[in-house]
Residue, then its C-alpha position, 0 to 999 in steps of 0.5 A: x234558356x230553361x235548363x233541367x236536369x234528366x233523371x234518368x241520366x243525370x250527367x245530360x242537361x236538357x236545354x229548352x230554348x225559342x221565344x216560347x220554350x218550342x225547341x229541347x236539345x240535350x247537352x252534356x253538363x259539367x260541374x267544376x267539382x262533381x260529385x258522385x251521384x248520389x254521395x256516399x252513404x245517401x242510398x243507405x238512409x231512410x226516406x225521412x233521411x233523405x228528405x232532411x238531407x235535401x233540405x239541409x243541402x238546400x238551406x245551405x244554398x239559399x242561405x246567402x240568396x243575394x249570392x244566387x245569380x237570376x239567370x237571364x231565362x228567369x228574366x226572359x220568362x218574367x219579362x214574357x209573362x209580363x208583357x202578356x199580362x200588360x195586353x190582356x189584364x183580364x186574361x187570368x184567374x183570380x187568386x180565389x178561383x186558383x184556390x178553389x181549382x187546387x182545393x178541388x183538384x187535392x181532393x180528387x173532384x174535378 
């Protein structure tokens, strides 16, 4: 199941779930702890701020990698992409042509 975060609410979660990710439902979300959102003072930072801040929180996540858990619907999606790609081999671009397509698009040619 995919789950994302709704931006406009961000106590929701909005779950996507079906053997093609077809179906949303919203459900409520709750954390052991929460914390305000956003914590006290963030409002208060510049943009540069702000974004060190993030990647502060995020270095701190990902510092012990082998402690974050793979969700089952990574897996899912792994073993769905997997599969597609073992019956059709030939079905995807190439790393070159993906280059050029994200060069072409970064510098507004399509």
């Amino acid at each position: 199941m995919h789950r994302v975060i709704d931006t406009v609410q961000p106590h929701l979660v909005v779950e996507q779930a079906g053997p093609r990710y077809t179906q949303w439902k919203r459900r409520k979300c709750t954390m052991p702890n929460p914390v305000p959102l956003p914590p006290p003072g963030f409002d208060d930072l510049s943009v540069d701020e702000k974004i060190d801040y993030l990647q502060s929180l995020w270095d701190r996540i990902t510092a012990g990698p082998d402690t974050i858990p793979v969700p089952k619907w990574h897996r899912d999606i792994l073993d769905e992409r997997l599969e597609d790609y073992r019956e059709t081999p030939d079905s995807g671009d190439t790393w070159d042509v993906v280059q050029e397509r994200l060069r072409k698009s970064l510098n507004g040619q399509h």
